[in-house]
Every structure is written in structure tokens, then in C-alpha cells.
N, CA and C atoms as an extended XYZ file, in Angstrom:
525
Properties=species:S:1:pos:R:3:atomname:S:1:resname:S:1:resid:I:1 pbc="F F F"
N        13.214       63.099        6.475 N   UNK     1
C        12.367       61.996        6.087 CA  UNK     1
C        11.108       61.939        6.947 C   UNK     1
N        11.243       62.474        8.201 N   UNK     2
C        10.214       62.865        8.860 CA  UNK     2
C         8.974       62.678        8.264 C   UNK     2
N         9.167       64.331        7.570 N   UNK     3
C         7.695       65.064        7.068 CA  UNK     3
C         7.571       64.458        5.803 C   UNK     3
N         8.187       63.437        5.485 N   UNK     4
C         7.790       63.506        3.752 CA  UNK     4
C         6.734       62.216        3.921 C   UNK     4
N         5.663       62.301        3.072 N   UNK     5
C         4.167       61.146        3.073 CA  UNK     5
C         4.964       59.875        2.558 C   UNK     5
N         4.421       59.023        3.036 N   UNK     6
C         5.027       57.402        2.176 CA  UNK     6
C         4.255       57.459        0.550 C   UNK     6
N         3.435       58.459        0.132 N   UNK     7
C         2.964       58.714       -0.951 CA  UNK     7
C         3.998       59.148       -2.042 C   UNK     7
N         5.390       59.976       -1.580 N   UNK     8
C         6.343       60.319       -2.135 CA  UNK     8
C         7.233       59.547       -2.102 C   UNK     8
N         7.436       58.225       -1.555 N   UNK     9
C         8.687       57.475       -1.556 CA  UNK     9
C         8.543       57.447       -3.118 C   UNK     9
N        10.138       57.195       -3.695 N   UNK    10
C        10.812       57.365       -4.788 CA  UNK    10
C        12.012       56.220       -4.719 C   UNK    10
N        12.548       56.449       -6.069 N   UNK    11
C        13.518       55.669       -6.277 CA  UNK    11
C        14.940       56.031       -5.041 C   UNK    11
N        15.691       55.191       -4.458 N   UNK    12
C        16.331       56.231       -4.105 CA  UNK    12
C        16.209       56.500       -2.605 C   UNK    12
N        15.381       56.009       -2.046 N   UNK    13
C        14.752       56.523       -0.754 CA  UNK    13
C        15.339       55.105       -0.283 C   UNK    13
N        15.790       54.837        1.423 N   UNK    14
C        15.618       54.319        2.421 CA  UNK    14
C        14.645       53.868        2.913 C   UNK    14
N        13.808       52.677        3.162 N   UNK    15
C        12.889       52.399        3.996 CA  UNK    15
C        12.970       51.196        4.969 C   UNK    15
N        12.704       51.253        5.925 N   UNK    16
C        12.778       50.033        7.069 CA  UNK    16
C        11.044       49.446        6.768 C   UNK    16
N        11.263       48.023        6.573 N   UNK    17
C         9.856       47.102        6.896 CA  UNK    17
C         9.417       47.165        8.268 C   UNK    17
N         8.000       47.332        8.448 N   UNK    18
C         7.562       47.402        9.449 CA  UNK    18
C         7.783       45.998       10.311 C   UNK    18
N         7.757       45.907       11.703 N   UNK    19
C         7.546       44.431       12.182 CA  UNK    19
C         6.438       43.873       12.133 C   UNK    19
N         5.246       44.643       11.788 N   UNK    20
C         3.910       44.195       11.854 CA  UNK    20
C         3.620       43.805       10.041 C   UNK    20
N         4.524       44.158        9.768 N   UNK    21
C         4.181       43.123        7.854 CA  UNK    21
C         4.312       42.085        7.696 C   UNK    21
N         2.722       41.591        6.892 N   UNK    22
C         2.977       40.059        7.381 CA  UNK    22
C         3.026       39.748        5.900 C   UNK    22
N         2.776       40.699        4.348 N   UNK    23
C         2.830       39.635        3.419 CA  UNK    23
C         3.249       40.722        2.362 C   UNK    23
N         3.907       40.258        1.310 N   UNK    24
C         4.489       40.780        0.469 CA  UNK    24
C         3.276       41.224       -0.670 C   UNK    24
N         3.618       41.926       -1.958 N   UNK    25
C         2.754       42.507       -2.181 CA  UNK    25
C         1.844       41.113       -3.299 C   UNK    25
N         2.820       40.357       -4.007 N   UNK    26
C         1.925       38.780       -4.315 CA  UNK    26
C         1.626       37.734       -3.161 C   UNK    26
N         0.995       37.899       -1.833 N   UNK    27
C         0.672       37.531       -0.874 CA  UNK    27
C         1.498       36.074       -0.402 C   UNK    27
N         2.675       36.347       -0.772 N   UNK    28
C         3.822       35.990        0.193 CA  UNK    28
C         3.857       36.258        1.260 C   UNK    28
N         4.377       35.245        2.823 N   UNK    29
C         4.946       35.933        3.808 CA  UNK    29
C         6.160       36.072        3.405 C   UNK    29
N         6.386       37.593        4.066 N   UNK    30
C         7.754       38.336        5.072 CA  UNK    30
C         8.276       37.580        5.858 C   UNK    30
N         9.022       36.928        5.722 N   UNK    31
C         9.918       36.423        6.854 CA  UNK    31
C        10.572       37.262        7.908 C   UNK    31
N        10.784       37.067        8.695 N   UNK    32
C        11.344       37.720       10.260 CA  UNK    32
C        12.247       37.890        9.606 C   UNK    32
N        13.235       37.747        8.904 N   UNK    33
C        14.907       38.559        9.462 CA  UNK    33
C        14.511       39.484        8.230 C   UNK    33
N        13.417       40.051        7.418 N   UNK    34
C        13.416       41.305        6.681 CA  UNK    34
C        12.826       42.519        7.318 C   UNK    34
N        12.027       42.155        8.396 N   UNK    35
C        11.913       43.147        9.065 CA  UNK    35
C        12.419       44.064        9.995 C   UNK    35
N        12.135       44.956       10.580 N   UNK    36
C        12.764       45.819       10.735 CA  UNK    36
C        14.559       46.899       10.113 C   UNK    36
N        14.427       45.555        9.330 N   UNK    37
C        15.847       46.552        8.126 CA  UNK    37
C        15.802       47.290        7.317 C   UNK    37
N        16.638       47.713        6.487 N   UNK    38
C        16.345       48.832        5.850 CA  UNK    38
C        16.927       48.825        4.318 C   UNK    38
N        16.411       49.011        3.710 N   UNK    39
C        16.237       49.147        1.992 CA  UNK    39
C        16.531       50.099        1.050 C   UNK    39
N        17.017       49.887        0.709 N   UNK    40
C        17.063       50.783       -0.622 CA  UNK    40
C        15.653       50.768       -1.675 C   UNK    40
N        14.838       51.969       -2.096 N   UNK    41
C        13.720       51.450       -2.975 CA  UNK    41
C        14.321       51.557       -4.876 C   UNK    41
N        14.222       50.979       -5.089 N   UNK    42
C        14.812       50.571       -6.798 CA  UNK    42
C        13.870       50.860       -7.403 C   UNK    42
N        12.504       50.686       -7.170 N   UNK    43
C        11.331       50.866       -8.146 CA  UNK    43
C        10.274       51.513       -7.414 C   UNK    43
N         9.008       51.933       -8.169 N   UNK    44
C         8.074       52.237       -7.512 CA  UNK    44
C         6.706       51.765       -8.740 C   UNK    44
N         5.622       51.426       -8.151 N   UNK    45
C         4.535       51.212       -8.883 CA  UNK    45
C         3.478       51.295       -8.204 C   UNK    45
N         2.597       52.327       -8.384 N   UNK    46
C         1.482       52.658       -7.919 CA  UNK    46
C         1.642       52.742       -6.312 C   UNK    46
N         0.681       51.847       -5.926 N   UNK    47
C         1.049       51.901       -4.025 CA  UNK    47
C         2.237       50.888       -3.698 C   UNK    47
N         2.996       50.458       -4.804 N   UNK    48
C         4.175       49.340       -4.036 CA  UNK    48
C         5.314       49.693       -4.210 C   UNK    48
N         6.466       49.088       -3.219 N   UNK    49
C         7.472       49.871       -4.072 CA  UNK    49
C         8.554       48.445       -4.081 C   UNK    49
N         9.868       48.234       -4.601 N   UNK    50
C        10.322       47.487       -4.800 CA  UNK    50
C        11.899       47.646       -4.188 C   UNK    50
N        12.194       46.358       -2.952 N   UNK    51
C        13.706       46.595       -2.375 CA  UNK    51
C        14.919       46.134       -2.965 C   UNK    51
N        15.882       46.920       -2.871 N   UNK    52
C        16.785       46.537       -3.782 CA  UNK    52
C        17.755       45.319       -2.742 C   UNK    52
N        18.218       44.347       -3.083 N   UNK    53
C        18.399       43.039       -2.730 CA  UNK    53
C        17.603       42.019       -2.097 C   UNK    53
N        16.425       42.433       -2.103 N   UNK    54
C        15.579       41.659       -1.710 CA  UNK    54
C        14.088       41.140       -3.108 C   UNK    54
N        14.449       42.332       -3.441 N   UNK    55
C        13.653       41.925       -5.073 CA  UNK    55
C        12.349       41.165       -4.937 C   UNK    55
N        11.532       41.752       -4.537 N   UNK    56
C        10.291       41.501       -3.541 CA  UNK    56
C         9.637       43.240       -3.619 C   UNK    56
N         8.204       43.182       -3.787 N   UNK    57
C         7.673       44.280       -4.066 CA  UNK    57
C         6.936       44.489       -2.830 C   UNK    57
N         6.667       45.173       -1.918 N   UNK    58
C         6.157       45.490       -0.525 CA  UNK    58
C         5.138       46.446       -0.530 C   UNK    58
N         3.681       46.895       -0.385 N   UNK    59
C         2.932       47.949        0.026 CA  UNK    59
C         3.221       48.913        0.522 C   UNK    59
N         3.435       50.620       -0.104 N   UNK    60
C         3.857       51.610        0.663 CA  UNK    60
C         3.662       51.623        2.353 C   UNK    60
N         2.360       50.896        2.695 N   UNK    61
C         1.659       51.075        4.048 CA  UNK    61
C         2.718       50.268        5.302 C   UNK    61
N         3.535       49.187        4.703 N   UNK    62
C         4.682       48.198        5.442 CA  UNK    62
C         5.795       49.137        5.683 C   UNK    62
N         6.082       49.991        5.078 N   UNK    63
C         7.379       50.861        5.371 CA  UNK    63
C         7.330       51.949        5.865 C   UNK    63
N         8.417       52.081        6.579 N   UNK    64
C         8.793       53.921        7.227 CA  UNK    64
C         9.940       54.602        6.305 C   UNK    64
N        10.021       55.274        5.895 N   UNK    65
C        10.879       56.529        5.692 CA  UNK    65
C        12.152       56.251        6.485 C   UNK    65
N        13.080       56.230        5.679 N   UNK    66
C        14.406       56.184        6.807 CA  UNK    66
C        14.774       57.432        6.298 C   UNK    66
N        15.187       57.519        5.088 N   UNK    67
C        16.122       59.037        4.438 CA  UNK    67
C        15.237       58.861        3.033 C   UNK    67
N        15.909       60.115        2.404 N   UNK    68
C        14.802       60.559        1.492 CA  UNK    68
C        16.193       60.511        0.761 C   UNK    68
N        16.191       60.517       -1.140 N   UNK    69
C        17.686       59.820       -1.918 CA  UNK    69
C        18.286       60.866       -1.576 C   UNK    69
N        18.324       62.548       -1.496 N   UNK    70
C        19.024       63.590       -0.850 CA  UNK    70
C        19.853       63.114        0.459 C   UNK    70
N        18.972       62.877        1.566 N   UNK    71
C        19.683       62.297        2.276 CA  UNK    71
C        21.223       61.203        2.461 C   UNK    71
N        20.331       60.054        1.685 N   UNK    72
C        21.125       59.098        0.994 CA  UNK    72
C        22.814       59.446        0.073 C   UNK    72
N        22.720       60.994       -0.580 N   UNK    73
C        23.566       60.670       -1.162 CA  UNK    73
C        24.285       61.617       -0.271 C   UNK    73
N        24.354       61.804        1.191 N   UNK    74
C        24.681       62.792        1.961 CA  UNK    74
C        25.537       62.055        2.941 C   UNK    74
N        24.979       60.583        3.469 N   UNK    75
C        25.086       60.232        4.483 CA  UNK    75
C        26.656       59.424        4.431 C   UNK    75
N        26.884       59.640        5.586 N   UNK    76
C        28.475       58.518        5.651 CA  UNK    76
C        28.303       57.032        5.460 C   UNK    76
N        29.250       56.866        5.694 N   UNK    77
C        28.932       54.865        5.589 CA  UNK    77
C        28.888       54.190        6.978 C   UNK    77
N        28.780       54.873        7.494 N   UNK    78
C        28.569       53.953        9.017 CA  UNK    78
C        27.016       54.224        9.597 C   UNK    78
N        26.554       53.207        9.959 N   UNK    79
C        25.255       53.440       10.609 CA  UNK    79
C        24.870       52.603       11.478 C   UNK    79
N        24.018       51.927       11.941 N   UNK    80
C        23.578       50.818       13.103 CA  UNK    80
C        22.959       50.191       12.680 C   UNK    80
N        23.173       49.097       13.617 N   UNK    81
C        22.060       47.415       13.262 CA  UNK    81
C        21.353       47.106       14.903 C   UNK    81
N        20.153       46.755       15.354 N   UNK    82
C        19.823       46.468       16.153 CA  UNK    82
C        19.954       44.970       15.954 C   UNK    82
N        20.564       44.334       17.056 N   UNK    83
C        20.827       43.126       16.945 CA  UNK    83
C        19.578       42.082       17.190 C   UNK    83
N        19.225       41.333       16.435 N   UNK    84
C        18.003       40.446       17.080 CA  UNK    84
C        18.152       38.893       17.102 C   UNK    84
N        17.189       38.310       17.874 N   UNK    85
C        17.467       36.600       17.843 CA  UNK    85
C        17.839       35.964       16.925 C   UNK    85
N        19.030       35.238       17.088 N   UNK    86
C        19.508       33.902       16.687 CA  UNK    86
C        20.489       34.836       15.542 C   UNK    86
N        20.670       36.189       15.609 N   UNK    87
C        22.184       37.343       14.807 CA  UNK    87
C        23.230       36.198       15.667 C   UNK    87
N        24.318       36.490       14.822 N   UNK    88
C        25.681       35.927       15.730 CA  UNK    88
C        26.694       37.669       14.940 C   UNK    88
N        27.863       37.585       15.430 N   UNK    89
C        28.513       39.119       15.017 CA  UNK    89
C        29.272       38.339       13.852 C   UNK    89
N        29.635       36.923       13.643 N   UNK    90
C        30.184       36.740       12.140 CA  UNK    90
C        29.050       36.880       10.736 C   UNK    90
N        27.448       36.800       11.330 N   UNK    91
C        26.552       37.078       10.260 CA  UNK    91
C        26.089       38.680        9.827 C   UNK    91
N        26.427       38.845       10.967 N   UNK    92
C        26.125       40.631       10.892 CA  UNK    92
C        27.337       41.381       10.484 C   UNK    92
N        28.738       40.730       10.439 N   UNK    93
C        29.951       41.582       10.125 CA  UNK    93
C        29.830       40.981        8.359 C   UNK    93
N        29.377       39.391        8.123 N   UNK    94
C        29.014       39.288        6.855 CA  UNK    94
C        28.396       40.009        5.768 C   UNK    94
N        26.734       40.646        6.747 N   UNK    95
C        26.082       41.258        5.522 CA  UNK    95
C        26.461       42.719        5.586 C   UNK    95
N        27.464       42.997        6.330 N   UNK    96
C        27.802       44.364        6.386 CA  UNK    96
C        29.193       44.754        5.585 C   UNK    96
N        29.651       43.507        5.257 N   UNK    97
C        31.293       43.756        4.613 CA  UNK    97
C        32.659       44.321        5.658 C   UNK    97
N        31.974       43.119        6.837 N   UNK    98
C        33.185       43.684        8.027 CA  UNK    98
C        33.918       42.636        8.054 C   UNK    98
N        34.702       42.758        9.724 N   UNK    99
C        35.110       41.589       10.096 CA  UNK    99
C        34.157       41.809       11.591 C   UNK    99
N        34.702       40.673       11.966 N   UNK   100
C        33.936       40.627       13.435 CA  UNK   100
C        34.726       41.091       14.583 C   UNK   100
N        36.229       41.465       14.179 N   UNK   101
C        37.195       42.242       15.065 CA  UNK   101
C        36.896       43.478       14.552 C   UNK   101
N        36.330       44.009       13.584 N   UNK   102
C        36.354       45.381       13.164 CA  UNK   102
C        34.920       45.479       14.500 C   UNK   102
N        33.898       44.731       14.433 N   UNK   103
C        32.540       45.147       14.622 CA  UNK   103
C        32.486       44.903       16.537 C   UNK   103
N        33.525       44.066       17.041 N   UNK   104
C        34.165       44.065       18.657 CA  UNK   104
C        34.674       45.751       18.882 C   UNK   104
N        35.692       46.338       17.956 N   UNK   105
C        36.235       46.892       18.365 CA  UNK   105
C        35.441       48.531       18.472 C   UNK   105
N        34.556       48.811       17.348 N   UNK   106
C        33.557       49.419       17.110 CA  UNK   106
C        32.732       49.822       18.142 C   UNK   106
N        32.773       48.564       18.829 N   UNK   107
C        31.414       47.975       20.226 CA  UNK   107
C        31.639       48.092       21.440 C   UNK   107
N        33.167       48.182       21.171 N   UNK   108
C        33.602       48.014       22.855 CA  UNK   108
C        32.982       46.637       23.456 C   UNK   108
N        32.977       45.151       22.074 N   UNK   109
C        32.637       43.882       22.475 CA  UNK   109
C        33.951       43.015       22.393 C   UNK   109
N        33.936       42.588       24.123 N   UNK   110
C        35.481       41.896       24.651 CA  UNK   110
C        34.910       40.054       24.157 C   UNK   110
N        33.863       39.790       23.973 N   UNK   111
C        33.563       38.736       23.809 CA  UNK   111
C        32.402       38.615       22.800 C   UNK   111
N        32.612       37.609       21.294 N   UNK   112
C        32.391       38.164       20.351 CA  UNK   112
C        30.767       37.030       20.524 C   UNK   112
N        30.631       36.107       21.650 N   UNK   113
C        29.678       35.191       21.537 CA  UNK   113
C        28.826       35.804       22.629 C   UNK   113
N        29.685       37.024       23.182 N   UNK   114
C        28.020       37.939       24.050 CA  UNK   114
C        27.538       38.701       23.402 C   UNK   114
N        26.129       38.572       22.664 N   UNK   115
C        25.132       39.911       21.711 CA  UNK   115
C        23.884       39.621       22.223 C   UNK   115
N        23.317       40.491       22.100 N   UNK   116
C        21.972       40.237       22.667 CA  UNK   116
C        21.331       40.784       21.976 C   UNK   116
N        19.132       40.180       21.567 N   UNK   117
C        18.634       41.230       20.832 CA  UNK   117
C        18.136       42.519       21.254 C   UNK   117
N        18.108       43.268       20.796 N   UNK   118
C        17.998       44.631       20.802 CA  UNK   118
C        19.164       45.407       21.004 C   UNK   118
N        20.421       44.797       21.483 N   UNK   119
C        21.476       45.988       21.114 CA  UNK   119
C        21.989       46.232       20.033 C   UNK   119
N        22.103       47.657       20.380 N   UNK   120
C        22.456       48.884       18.994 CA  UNK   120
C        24.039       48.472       18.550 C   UNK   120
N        24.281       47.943       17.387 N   UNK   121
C        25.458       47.959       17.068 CA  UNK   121
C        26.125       48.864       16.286 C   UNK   121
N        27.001       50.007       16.096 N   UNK   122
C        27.360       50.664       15.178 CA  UNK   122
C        28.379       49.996       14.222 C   UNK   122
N        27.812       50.142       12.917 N   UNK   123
C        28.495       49.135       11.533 CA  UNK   123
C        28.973       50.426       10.697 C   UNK   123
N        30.247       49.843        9.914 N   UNK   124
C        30.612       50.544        8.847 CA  UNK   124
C        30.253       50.020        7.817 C   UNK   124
N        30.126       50.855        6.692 N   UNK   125
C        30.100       49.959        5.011 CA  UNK   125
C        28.424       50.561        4.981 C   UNK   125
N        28.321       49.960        3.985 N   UNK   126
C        26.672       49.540        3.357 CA  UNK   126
C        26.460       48.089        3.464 C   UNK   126
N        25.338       48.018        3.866 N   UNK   127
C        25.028       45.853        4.331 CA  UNK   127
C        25.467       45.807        2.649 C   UNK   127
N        25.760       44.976        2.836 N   UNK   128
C        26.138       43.628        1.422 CA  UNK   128
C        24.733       43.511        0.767 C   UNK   128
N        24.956       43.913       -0.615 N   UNK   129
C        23.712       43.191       -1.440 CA  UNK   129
C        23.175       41.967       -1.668 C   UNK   129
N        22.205       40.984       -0.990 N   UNK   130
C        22.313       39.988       -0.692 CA  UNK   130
C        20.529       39.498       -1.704 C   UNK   130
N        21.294       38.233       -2.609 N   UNK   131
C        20.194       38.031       -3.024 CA  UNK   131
C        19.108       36.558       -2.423 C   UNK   131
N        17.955       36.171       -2.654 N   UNK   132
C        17.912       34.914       -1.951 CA  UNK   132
C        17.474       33.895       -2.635 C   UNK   132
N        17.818       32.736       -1.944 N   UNK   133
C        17.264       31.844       -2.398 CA  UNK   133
C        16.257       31.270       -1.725 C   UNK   133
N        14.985       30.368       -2.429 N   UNK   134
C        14.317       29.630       -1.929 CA  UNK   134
C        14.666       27.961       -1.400 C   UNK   134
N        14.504       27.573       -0.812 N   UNK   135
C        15.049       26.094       -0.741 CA  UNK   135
C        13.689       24.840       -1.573 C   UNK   135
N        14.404       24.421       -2.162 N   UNK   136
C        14.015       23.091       -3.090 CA  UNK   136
C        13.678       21.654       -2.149 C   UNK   136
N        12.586       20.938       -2.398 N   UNK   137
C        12.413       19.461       -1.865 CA  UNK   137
C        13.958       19.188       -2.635 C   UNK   137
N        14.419       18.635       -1.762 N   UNK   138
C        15.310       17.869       -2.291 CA  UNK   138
C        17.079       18.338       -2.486 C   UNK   138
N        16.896       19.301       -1.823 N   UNK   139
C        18.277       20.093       -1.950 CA  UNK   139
C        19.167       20.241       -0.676 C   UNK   139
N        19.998       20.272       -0.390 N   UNK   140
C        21.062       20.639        0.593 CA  UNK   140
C        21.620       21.695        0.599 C   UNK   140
N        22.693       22.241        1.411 N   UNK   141
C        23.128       22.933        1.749 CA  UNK   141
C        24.663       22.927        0.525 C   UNK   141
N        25.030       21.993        0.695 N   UNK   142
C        26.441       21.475       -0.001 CA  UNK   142
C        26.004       21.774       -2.025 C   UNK   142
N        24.097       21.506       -2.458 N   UNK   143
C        24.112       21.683       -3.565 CA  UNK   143
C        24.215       23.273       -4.161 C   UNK   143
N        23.394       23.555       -2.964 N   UNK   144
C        22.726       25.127       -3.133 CA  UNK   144
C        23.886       25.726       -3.001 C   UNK   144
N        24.760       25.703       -2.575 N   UNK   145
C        26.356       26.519       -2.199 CA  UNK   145
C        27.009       26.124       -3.945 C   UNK   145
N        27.060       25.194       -4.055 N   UNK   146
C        27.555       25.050       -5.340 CA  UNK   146
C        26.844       25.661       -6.441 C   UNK   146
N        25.511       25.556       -6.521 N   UNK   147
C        24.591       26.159       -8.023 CA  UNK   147
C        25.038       28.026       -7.749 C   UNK   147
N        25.174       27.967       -6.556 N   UNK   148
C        24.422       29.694       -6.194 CA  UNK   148
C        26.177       30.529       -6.381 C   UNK   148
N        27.351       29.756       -6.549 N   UNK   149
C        28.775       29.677       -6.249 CA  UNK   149
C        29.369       30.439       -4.499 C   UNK   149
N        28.909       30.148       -4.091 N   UNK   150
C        29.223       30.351       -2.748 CA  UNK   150
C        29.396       29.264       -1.829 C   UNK   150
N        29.952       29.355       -0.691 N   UNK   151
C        30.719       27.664        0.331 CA  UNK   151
C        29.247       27.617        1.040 C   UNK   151
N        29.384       26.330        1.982 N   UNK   152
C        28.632       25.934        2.696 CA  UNK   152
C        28.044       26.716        4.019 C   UNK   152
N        29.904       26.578        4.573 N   UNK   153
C        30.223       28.016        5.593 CA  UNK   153
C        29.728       29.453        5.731 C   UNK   153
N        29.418       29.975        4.256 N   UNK   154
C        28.912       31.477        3.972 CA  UNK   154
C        27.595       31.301        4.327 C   UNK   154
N        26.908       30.440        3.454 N   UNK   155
C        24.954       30.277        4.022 CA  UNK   155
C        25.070       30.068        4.975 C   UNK   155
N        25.840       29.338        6.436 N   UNK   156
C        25.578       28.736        7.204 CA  UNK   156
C        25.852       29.907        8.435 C   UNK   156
N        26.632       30.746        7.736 N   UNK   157
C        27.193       32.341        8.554 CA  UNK   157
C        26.174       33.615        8.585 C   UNK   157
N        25.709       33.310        6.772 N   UNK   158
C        24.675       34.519        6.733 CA  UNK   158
C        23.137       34.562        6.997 C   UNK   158
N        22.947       32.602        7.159 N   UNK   159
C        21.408       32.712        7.643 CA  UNK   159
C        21.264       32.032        9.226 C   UNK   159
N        22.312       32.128        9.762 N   UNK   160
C        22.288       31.489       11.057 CA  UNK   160
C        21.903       30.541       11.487 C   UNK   160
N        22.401       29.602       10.107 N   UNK   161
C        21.955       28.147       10.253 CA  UNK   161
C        23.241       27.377       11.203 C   UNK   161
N        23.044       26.674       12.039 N   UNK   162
C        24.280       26.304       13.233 CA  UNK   162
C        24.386       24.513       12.145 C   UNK   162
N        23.260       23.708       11.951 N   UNK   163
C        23.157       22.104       11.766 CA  UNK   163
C        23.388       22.481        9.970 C   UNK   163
N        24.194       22.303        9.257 N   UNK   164
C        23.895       22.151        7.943 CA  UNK   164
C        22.855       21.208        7.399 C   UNK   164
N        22.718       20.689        8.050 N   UNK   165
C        21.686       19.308        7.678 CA  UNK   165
C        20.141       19.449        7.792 C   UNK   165
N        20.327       20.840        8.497 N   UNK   166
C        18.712       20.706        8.567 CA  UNK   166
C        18.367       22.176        7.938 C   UNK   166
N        17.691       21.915        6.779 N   UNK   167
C        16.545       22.999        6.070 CA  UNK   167
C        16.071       22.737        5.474 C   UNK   167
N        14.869       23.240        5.115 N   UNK   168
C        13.602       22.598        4.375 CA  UNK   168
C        12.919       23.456        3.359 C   UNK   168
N        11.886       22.513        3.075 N   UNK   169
C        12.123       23.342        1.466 CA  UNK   169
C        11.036       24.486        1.532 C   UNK   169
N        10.794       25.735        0.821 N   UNK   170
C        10.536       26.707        1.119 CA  UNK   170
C        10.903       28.067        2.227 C   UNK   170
N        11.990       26.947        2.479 N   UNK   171
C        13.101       28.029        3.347 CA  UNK   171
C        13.737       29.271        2.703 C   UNK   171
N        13.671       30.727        2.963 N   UNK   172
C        14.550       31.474        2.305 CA  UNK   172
C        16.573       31.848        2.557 C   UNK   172
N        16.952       31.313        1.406 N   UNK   173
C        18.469       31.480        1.903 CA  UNK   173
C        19.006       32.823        1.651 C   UNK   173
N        19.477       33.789        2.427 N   UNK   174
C        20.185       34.765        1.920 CA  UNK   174
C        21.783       34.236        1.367 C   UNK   174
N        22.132       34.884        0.275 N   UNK   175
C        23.685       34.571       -0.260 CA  UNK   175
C        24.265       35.617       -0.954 C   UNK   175
């Protein structure tokens, strides 16, 4: 994936968002927890290409090359997550389809509330396809769990929300 131009990304391809992307390709911000992860590309159109669970179209120029779909259909199922602010290991064993004793034991982590950002975690699986939501004037946590069919507990695990009570509207929920 090296040598190949971001001119050739394809369907199929791996790409990590840059940390320096600040807007999507209908001049949306990127929110912090999409960056630096990594994607599957589902579509391509002209200079943009399109991530698969995030369903959001991004500028070739925001992404790196992780694997090329050769790669992809080569690779094992285990790979790494760099851990970053305000991750806990029950949100990261969430979007990964673990447990959080699978992702301790993995880690050689004796204590599942010491993580820090920037350590390398090695994960099994493929992250969980995760779609999002926007948050509504006027909505909660308790409604949005119900419309979207998922608990309170799951949003509150997978977006590292600690207060259920507090989010606001134009917030993005992963679920």
C-alpha cells in the first residue's frame, strides 16, 4: 500500500483519516473519534471516496493507504487500535466484537481501568459496523436507544458517554 497513489484507491481498499481532516466532503466537520481509524472504501467518485460504516464521503487528500483490497482479502483478523482520550476497554472491546477479558488478556492488562492514549492495543475480529446517529433538540438517550433498537448502556459504552443526561443536539452517536 506503500507505493500505490491515493489516485488509485478503489473499492475495497483500507484507509485511515488523517488527524489533520477537518471537514467532510459536504463541508461537515470530522469529529475526533473518526480520525485516525481505519475504513473500508465502499465507493469511489471522482476525488472522494466513501467509508463503509461511516457513510460520509471524505477527499482522497484526508486519507492514507492502509492495504490495498489484495491485501485486505489476505490479512488475518487481528490487528491494533491505538488507544486515545476518553477510549475505556468496554468501548473498544464493543466496536471490535470482543470482550474486555478477551482484550486484558491479549494486553497483558491486569487492570481493565488502566489505558492510556497512545497505547497500541492488539484486537481480534473486524471493528463492528457501526452506523451513526445525529442527536435531535429534544431527544435523550433513553429515546434514541429505543428508535435506533439498541439499550441505553450500549450508546453510553460505545460513545463514552459516562452522564446519560447530558448530550446535545448535533452530537454524533455511534450505534
Amino acid at each position: 500500500a506503500d507505493n500505490t497513489p491515493k489516485k488509485n484507491i478503489t473499492v475495497g481498499y483500507t484507509v485511515k483519516v488523517n488527524f489533520g481532516a477537518k471537514v467532510w466532503s459536504t463541508g461537515q466537520a470530522i469529529p475526533d473519534w473518526v480520525k485516525g481509524n481505519s475504513y473500508e472504501v465502499i465507493q469511489t467518485s471522482g476525488n472522494k471516496v466513501l467509508l463503509k460504516g461511516i457513510m460520509s464521503w471524505i477527499d482522497r487528500s484526508n486519507v492514507e493507504i492502509l492495504s490495498t483490497a489484495k491485501q485486505n482479502n489476505a490479512q488475518s483478523t487481528t490487528g491494533t487500535y491505538t488507544v486515545r482520550s476518553g477510549d475505556s476497554l468496554s468501548a473498544i472491546a464493543a466496536r471490535f466484537g470482543t470482550s474486555v477479558s478477551a482484550l486484558q488478556s491479549a494486553n497483558n492488562i491486569r487492570n481493565a481501568n488502566l489505558i492510556y492514549p497512545g497505547q497500541v492495543l492488539k484486537v481480534g475480529g473486524q471493528a463492528t459496523i457501526m452506523s451513526v446517529y445525529t442527536v435531535r433538540s429534544g431527544d435523550n438517550l433513553s429515546t434514541i436507544a429505543s428508535r435506533l433498537g439498541t439499550t441505553v448502556s450500549h450508546l453510553q459504552s460505545v460513545n463514552g458517554i459516562r452522564n446519560a443526561n447530558i448530550i446535545y443536539p448535533g452530537q454524533n452517536l455511534r450505534y
